[in-house]
MARLUMBA-600350 format. One record per residue: residue in three letters; y, x, z of N, C-alpha, C in turn. Coordinates in steps of 0.001 Angstrom, whole numbers, padded with zeros to 6 digits, always signed. Each point is the difference from the previous one (the first is absolute). Last residue first. Layout:
BEGIN
ALAYXZYXZYXZ
...
END
This chain:
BEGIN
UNK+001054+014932+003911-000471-000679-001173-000286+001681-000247
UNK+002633-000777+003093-001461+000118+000675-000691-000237-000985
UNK+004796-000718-000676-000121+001369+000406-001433+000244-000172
UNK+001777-004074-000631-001184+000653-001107+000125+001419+000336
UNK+002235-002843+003064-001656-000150+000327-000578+000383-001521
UNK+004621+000064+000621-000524+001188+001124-001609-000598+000275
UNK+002550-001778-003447+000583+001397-000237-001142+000934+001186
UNK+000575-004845+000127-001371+000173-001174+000370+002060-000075
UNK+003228-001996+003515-001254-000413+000304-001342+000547-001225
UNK+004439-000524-001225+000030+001585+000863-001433-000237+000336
UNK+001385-003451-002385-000347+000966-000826-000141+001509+000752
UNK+000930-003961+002282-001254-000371-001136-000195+001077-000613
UNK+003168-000100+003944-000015-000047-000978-000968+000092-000257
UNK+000432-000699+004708+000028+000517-000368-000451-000083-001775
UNK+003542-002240+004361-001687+000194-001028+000254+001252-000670
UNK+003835-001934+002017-000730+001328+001293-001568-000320-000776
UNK+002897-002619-001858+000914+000857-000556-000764+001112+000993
UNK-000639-004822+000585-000927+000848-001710+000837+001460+000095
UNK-000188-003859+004612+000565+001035-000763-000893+001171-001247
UNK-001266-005279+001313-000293+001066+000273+001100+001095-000165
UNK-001392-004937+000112+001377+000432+000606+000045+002071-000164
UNK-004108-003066-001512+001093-000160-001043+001476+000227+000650
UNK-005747+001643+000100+001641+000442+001393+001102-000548-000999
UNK-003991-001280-002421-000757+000375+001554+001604+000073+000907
UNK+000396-000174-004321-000440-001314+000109-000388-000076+001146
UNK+001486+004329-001734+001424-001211+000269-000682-001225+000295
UNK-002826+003078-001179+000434+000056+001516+000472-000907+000121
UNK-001188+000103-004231-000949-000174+000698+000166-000139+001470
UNK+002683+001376-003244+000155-001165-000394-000598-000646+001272
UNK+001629+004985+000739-000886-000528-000897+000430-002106+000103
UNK+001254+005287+002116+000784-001325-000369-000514-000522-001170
UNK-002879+002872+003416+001064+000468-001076+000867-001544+000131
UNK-003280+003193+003915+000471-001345-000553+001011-000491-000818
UNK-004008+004434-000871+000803+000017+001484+000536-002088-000225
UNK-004840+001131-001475+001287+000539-000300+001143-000039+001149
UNK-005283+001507+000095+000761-001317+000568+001800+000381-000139
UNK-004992+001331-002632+000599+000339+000097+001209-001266+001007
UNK-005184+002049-001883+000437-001374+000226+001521+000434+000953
UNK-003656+002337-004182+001027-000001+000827+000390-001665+000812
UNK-004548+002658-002700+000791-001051+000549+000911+000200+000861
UNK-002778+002720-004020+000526+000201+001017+000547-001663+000445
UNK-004562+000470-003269+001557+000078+000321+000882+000229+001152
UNK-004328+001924+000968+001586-000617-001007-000385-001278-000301
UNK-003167+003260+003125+000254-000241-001486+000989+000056-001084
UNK+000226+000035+005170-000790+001492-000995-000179-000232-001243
UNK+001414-003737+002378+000972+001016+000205-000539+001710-000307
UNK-000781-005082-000399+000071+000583-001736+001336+001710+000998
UNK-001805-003787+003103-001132+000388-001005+000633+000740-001190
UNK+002811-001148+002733-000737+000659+001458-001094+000153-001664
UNK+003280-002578-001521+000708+001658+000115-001461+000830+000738
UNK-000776-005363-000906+000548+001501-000957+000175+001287+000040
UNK+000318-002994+004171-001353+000117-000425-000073+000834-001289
UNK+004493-001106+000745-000954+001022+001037-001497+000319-000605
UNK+002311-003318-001940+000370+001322-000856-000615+000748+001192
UNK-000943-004303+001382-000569+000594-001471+000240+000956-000593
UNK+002557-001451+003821-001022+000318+000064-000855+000702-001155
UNK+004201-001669-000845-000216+001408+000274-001351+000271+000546
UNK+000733-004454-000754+000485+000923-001594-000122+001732+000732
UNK+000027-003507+003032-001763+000152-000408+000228+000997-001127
UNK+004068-000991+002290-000335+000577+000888-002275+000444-000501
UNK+003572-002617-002004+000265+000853-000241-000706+001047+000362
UNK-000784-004603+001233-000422+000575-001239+000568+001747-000604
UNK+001284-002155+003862-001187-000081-000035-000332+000626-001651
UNK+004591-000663+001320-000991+001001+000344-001233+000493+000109
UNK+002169-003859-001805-000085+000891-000650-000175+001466+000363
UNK-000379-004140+002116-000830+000254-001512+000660+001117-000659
UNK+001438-000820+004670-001289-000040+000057-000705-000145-001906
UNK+004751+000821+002466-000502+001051-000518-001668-000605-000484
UNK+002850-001951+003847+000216-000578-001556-000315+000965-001558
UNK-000635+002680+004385+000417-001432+000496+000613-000240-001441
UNK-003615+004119+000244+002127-000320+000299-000199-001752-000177
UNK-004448+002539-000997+000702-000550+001106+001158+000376+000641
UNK-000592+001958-004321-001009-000406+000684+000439-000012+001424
UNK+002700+002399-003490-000006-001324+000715-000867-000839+000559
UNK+000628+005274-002325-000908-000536+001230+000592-001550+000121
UNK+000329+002659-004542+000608-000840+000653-000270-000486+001677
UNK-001472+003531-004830-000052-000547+001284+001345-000937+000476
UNK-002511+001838-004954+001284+000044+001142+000204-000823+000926
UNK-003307+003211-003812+000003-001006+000859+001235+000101+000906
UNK-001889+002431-004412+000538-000090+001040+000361-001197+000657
UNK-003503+004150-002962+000501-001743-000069+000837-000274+001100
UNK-002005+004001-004003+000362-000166+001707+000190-001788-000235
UNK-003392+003966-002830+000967-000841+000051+000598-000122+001436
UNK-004216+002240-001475+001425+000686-000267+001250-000655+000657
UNK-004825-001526-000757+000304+000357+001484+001752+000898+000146
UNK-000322-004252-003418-001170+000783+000102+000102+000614+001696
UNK+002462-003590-002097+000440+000946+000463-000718+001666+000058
UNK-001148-004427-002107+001452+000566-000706+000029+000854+000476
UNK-003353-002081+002684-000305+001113-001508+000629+000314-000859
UNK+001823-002551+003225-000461+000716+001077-000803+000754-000811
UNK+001780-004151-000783+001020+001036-000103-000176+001597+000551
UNK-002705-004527+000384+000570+000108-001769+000373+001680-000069
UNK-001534-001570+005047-000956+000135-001438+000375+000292-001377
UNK+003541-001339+002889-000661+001709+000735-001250+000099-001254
UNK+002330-004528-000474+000984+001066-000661-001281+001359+000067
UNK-000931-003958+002471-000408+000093-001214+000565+001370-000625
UNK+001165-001063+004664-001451+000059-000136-000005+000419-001754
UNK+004268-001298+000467-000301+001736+000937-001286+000033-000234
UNK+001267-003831-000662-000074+000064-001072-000212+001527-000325
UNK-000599-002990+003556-000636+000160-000567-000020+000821-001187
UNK+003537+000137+003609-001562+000297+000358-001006+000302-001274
UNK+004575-001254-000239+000177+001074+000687-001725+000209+000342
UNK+001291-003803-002712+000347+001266-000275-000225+000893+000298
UNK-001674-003741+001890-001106+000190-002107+001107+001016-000335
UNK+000657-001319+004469-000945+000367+000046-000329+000383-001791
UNK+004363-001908+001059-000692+001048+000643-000886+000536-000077
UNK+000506-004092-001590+000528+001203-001107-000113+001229+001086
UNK-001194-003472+002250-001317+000025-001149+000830+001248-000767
UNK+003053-002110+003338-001383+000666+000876-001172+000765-001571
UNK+003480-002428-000808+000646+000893+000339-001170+001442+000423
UNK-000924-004733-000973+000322+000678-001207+000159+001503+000444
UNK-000669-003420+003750-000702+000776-000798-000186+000528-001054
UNK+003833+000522+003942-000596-000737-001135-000702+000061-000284
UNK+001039+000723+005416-000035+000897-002010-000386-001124-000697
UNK+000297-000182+004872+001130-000655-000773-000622+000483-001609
UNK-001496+001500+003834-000219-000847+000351+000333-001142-001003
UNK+001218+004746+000635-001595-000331-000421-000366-001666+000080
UNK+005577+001463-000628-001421-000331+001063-001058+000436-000366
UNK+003744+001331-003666-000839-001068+000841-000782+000233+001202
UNK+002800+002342-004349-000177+000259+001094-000011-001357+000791
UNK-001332+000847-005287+000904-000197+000687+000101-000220+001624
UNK-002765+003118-003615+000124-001264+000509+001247-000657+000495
UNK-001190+004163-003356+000400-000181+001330+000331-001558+000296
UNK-003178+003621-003196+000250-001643-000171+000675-000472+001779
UNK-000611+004920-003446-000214-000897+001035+000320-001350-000294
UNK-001074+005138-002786+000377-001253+000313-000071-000479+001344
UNK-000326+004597-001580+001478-000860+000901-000201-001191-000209
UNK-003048+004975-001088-000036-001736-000190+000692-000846+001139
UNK-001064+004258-003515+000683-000453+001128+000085-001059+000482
UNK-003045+004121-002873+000321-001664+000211+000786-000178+001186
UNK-001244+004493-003882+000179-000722+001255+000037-001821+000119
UNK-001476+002951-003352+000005+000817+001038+000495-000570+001256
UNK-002879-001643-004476+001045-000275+000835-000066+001089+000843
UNK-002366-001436-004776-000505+000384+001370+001246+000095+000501
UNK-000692-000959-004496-001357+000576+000437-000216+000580+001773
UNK+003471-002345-003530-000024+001557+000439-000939+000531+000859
UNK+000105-004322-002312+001414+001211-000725-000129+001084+000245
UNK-003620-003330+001343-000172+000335-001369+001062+000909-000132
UNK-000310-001195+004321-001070+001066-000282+000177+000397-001798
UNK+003134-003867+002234+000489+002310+000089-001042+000583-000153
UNK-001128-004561-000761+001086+000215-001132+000607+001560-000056
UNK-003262-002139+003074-000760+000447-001135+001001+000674-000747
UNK+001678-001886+003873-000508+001621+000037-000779+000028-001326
UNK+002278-004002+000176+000958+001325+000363-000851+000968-000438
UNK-002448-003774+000043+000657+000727-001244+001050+000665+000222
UNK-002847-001650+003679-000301+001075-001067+000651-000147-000859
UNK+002160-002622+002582-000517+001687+000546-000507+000571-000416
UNK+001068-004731-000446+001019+000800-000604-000436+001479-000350
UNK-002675-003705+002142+000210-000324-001384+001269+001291-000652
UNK+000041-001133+004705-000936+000584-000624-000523+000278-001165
UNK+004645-001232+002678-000990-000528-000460-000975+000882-000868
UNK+003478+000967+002656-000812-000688+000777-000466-000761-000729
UNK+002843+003243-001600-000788+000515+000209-001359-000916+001194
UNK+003218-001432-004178+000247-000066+001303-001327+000881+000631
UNK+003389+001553-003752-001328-000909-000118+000080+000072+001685
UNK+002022+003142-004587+000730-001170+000838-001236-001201+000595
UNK+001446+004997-001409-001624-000525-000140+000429-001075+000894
UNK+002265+004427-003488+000550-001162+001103-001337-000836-000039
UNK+001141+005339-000577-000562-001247-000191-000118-001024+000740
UNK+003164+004514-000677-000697-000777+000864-000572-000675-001238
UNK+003697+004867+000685-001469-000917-000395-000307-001000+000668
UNK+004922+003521+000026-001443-000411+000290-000940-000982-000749
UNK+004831+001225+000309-000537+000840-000968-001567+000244+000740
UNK+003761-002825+001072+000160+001262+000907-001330+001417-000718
UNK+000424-005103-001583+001409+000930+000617+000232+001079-000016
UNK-004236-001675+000204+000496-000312-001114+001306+000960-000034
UNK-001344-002263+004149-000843+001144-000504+000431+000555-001415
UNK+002125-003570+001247+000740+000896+000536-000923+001470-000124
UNK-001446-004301-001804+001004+000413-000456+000799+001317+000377
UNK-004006-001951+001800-000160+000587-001316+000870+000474-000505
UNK+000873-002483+003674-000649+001055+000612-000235+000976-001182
UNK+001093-004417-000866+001697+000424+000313-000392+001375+000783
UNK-003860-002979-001641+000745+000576-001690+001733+000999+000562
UNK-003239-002333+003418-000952+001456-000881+001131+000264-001206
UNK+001118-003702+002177+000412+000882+001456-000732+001653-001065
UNK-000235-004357-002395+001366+000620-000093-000347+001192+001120
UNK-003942-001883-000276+000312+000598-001026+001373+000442+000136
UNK-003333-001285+003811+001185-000928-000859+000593+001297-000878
UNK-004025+000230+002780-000272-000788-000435+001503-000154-000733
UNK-002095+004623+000747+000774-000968+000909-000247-001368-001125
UNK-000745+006090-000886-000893-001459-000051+000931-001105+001144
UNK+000531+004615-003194+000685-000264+001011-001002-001360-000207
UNK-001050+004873-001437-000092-000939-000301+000334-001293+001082
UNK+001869+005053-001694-000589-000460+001274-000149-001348-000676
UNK+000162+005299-000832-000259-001346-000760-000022-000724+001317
UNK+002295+004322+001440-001342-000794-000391+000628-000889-000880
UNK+002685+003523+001502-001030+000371-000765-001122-000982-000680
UNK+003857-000125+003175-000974+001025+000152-000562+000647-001051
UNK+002917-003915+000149+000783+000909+000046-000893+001068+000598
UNK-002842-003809+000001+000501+000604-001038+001703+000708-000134
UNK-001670-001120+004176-001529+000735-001050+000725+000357-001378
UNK+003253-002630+002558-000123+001277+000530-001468+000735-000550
UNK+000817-004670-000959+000913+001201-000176+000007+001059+000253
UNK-003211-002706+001692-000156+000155-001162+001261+000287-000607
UNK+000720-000578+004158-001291+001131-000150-000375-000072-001130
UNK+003382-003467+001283+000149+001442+000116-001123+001246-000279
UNK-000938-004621-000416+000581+000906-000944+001127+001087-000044
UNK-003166-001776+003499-000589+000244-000701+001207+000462-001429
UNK+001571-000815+004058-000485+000934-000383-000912+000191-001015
UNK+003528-004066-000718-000422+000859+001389-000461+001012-000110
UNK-001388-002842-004086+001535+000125+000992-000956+000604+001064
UNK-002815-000744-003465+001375-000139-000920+001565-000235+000778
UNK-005520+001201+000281+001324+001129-000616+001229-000607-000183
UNK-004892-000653+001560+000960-000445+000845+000995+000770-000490
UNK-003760+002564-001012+000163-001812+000426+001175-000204+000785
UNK-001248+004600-003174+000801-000807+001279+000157-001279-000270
UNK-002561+004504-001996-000101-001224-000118+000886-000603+001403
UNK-000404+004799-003504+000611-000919+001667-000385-001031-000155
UNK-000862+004517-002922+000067-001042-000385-000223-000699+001873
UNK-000885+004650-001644+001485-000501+000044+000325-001328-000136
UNK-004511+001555-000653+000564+000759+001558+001631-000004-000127
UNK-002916-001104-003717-000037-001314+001135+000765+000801+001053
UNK+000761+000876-005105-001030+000495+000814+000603-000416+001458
UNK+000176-002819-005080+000984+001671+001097-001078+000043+001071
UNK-002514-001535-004789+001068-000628+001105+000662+001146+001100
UNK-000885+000211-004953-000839+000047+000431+000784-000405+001561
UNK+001174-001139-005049+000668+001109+000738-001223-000369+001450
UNK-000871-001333-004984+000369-000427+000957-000278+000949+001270
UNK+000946+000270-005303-001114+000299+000987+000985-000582+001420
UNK+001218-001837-004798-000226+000793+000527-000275+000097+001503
UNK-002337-001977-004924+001179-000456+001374+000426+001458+000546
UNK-001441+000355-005212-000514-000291+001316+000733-000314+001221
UNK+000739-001471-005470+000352+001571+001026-000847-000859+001121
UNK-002423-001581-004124+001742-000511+000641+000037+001557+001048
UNK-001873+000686-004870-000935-000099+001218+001388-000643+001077
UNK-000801-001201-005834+000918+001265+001106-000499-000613+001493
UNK-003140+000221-004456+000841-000890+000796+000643+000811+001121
END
């Protein structure tokens, strides 16, 4: 009896130290910076909750004769997180870097005034989901790896109060991170971009002159310098 042909061998996964993980990929800096990795070199696996914003970032990566995987999911819900990272341990067994641009910018209120929706997505983005992520993403990285954090000081600015606050715990936690994994590793970068013409501002300064910002893509250009 004729023997069926054997499958063929399954290609063994790429090797993790070129491979990006960027939350928050699908505007502003974050997908400036996941452009810019991959016009580097990297795989970059782009994560954000709304698919078109990941498929018009993919596209231009693509473009320009780069790589991505698209990982469409809300990172504030828990239920999501390990199967990201299980999903980059099974392809490629490990990550070199992580960037991580998500945020959840409130809308500018009193303390007195905040919503409590407003108030809660704050916290289950920019905080909790920071708490959960460091544990997942942090044996992708091994001690080799890097991770980058992006500052915002708005903590106590007037109508600034949820989302500085919370912004303001998201870096804590990467501090605390960086101070312990600083002989070890992963390396932790926490980096304070310059002020671009983002979606995000325009909601904070909506009289603003955009034309004295500083570009999304000059900004990811001069903070993967340190990369």
């Amino acid at each position: 009896m004729t023997r069926p042909p054997s499958p063929p061998p399954v290609p063994p996964p790429a090797p993790s130290a070129r491979v990006a993980l960027v939350t928050g990929a699908s505007r502003g800096l974050g997908a400036a910076l996941a452009e810019a990795l991959a016009g580097a070199g990297w795989h970059v696996v782009l994560v954000a909750r709304t698919r078109g914003g990941l498929e018009e970032v993919d596209d231009r990566i693509r473009a320009a004769g780069g790589s991505a995987t698209l990982a469409p999911l809300d990172i504030a819900k828990a239920e999501a997180l390990p199967g990201l990272c299980r999903g980059i341990f099974d392809r490629w067994g490990g990550l070199g870097l992580w960037v991580h641009a998500a945020i959840h910018a409130a809308p500018l209120a009193p303390a007195a005034q905040i919503d409590a929706r407003d108030w809660d997505r704050s916290v289950a983005v920019n905080v909790t989901a920071t708490g959960r992520l460091i544990p997942m993403v942090a044996p992708l990285l091994g001690t080799a790896g890097s991770a980058v954090f992006l500052d915002d000081p708005r903590a106590g600015e007037k109508f600034f109060g949820a989302y500085g606050a919370t912004k303001a715990a998201q870096i804590a936690l990467a501090r605390s991170w960086q101070a312990e994994t600083r002989r070890t590793g992963p390396r932790v970068l926490i980096a304070e971009p310059a002020p671009m013409p983002t979606a995000l501002r325009a909601r904070f300064f909506p009289g603003e002159d955009r034309s004295r910002l500083s570009p999304c893509a000059a900004e990811a250009a001069r903070l993967l310098v340190r990369l």
